[in-house]
Structure formats: C-alpha cells, structure tokens
C-alpha positions, 0 to 999 in steps of 0.5 A: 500500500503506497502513501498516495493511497487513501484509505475509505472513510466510514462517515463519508456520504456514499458510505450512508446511503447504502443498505445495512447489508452493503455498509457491513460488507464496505466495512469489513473490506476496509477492516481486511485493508486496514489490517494489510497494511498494519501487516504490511508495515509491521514486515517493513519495521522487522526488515530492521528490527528482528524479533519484538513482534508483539512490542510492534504491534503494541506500538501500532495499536498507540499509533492508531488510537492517539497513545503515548508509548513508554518503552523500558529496557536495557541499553542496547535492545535497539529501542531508539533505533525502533522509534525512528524507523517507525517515523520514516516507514510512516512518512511523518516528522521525528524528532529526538531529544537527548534528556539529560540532567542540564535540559531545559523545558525551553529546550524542548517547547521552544522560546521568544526570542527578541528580534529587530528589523529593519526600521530598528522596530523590536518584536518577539518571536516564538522559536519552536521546540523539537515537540513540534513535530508528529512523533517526538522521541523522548530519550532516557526521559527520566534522566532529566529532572521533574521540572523539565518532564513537566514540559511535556504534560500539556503537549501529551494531554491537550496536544498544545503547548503555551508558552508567555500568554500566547497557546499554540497547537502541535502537528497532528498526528502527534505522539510522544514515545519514551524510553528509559532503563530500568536497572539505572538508579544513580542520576536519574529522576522517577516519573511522576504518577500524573506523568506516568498516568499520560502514557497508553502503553508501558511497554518492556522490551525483553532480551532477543533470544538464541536464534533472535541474537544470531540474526542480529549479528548477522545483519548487524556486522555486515556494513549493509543499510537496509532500506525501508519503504514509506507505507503511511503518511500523517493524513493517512494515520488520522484516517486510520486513526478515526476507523479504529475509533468507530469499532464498535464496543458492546455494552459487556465489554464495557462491563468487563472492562469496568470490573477489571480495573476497579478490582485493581483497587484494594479500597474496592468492595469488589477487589479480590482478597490479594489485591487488598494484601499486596497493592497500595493504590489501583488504576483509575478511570483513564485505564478504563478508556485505555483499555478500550482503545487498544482492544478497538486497535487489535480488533481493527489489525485483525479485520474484526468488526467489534472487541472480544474480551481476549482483545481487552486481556492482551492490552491489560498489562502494557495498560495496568502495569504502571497504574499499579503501585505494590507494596513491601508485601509484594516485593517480599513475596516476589510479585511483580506488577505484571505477576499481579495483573495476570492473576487478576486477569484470571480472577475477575469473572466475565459478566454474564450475557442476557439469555432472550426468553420465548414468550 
C-alpha cells in the first residue's frame, strides 16, 4: 500500500446511503485493508528490527488510537533505533531529544526570542521546540529532572503547548514515545504518577533470544543499510486513526472492562482478597478508556468488526502495569506488577450475557 493511497472513510456520504447489508460488507473490506497494511508495515519495521513482534504491534495499536508509548529496557535492545524507523516507514516528522540532567523545558517547547528589523522596530518571536513535530522521541526521559518532564504534560494531554500568554497547537498526528532503563538508579529522576498516568502503553522490551541474537549479528556486522519503504503518511494515520475509533464496543465489554480495573483497587468492595494484601493504590478511570482503545486497535489489525474480551486481556498489562503501585508485601513475596495483573486477569469473572426468553 503506497502513501498516495487513501484509505475509505466510514462517515463519508456514499458510505450512508447504502443498505445495512452493503455498509457491513464496505466495512469489513476496509477492516481486511486496514489490517494489510498494519501487516504490511509491521514486515517493513522487522526488515530492521528482528524479533519484538508483539512490542510492534503494541506500538501500532498507540499509533492508531492517539497513545503515548513508554518503552523500558536495557541499553542496547535497539529501542531508539525502533522509534525512528517507525517515523520514516510512516512518512511523518521525528524528532529526538537527548534528556539529560542540564535540559531545559525551553529546550524542548521552544522560546521568544527578541528580534529587530529593519526600521530598528523590536518584536518577539516564538522559536519552536523539537515537540513540534508528529512523533517526538523522548530519550532516557527520566534522566532529566521533574521540572523539565513537566514540559511535556500539556503537549501529551491537550496536544498544545503555551508558552508567555500566547497557546499554540502541535502537528497532528502527534505522539510522544519514551524510553528509559530500568536497572539505572544513580542520576536519574522517577516519573511522576500524573506523568506516568499520560502514557497508553508501558511497554518492556525483553532480551532477543538464541536464534533472535544470531540474526542480529548477522545483519548487524555486515556494513549493509537496509532500506525501508514509506507505507503511511500523517493524513493517512488520522484516517486510520478515526476507523479504529468507530469499532464498535458492546455494552459487556464495557462491563468487563469496568470490573477489571476497579478490582485493581484494594479500597474496592469488589477487589479480590490479594489485591487488598499486596497493592497500595489501583488504576483509575483513564485505564478504563485505555483499555478500550487498544482492544478497538487489535480488533481493527485483525479485520474484526467489534472487541472480544481476549482483545481487552492482551492490552491489560502494557495498560495496568504502571497504574499499579505494590507494596513491601509484594516485593517480599516476589510479585511483580505484571505477576499481579495476570492473576487478576484470571480472577475477575466475565459478566454474564442476557439469555432472550420465548414468550
């Protein structure tokens, strides 16, 4: 699928005028389209990247429904290579930003600038920052200070950013992509709750293995570049973007969804007896909407018309696991948060469906 392709939209007004019958049947061929080309990009990004299927799609699926992705690993797994070769097979904007200690909010939203023509007249104006742009990376993020992680806060939830008096709106598509090590300690500034609450996905990215690790040297001690196609552009995203949304969510899912994560809270009536023994605090509302959302992105990468409960299960951890937070309790016994929300997954009950009775 070429970038010049556009895919057909569900709202337009051909789409309405036609039958019940017909509609299912435009929809379920832009459904197959949709998941082609997320299996089309998917195969480009892993001509670089070898192995992390499930990472990728994670990464799509936040692309697809407006998220913010957290990437944690350790140094070496590739994680910023990953990001930049999703922005050039998506044909947007990439920007990087080293966070360091030193780093300013400036550095990053931009600033004014005192400027003088011709006439000796003064003026300011405003310098945009690197967040300009459609996907920003955000290198080590919690290297740098609290200060300076607050720069991105409104960018990530109102998608603007005010600098002085003066509001201006970011690029759409626009998403911000972390990374962080996980075993780093020294030098390096936690992330905010409210912070950490921005991001749709906290992804983790494992160790390759055996036959994974030999293909990437192999590729990688060569002295070739491999070259990926453009498959996407930013129009095409928010096109994607508004297909994804319009997946429909029964009134079960709902349900289910709003089970499992007030069972993540020890205060809840409803939560399981070992959430009350190893977990301070649970997820709120936004991992609800999260939840959804990326079930909305599976089931529209595999061509589905609706959400399955197995689609909400298999975004439960990248969404939960920091909305969590585990007591000493916890760490005594050796439960992770990933430990935890598996546990849960199987512990909460689906809801039961209305059985119709012949009058």
């Amino acid at each position: 699928m070429s970038s010049d392709h556009q895919l057909p939209s569900t709202d337009s007004p051909g789409m309405q005028s036609q039958t019940t019958e017909g509609k299912t049947r435009n929809l379920g061929n832009i459904l197959q389209e949709f998941g082609q080309t997320c299996q089309l990009t998917q195969n480009e990004l892993q001509k670089v990247i070898v192995g992390q299927s499930s990472v990728i799609r994670q990464i799509l699926a936040a692309i697809f429904t407006k998220g913010h992705c957290l990437l944690e690993g350790v140094p070496g797994l590739a994680k910023t290579l990953m990001v930049s070769t999703v922005a050039r097979i998506l044909d947007v904007r990439f920007k990087r930003i080293q966070f360091t200690p030193d780093l300013m909010p400036s550095d990053i939203i931009g600033t004014n600038v005192l400027d003088e023509d011709a006439q000796g007249r003064r003026n300011f104006r405003f310098v945009e920052g690197p967040v300009f742009t459609n996907i920003l990376l955000a290198d080590e993020i919690n290297r740098t200070p609290p200060k300076t992680q607050s720069a991105l806060l409104q960018a990530m939830q109102e998608r603007e950013i005010t600098v002085g008096q003066s509001t201006y709106s970011l690029p759409e598509p626009f998403f911000v992509i972390a990374t962080q090590n996980p075993i780093e300690q020294e030098g390096t500034y936690p992330l905010p709750e409210a912070q950490l609450d921005r991001f749709m996905f906290n992804i983790k990215i494992d160790y390759p293995t055996l036959e994974e690790e030999e293909r990437i040297l192999f590729a990688t001690t060569r002295g070739e570049s491999i070259e990926v196609r453009k498959i996407l552009n930013g129009r095409l995203i928010l096109n994607m973007q508004k297909l994804v949304s319009s997946v429909a969510v029964s009134q079960y899912i709902i349900q289910y969804v709003a089970r499992l994560v007030r069972a993540t809270r020890p205060k809840d009536i409803s939560s399981p007896d070992f959430i009350k023994d190893l977990v301070d605090w649970g997820a709120g509302p936004r991992a609800g909407q999260y939840l959804i959302h990326g079930g909305k992105a599976l089931a529209a990468m595999e061509g589905r018309f609706s959400v399955a409960v197995e689609d909400i299960q298999n975004v439960a951890i990248p969404v939960l696991r920091h909305r969590i937070s585990t007591n000493f309790q916890a760490q005594a016994e050796g439960m992770s948060n990933e430990d935890i929300i598996k546990k849960l997954i199987a512990t909460v009950e689906r809801p039961q469906i209305d059985k119709f009775e012949k009058k």
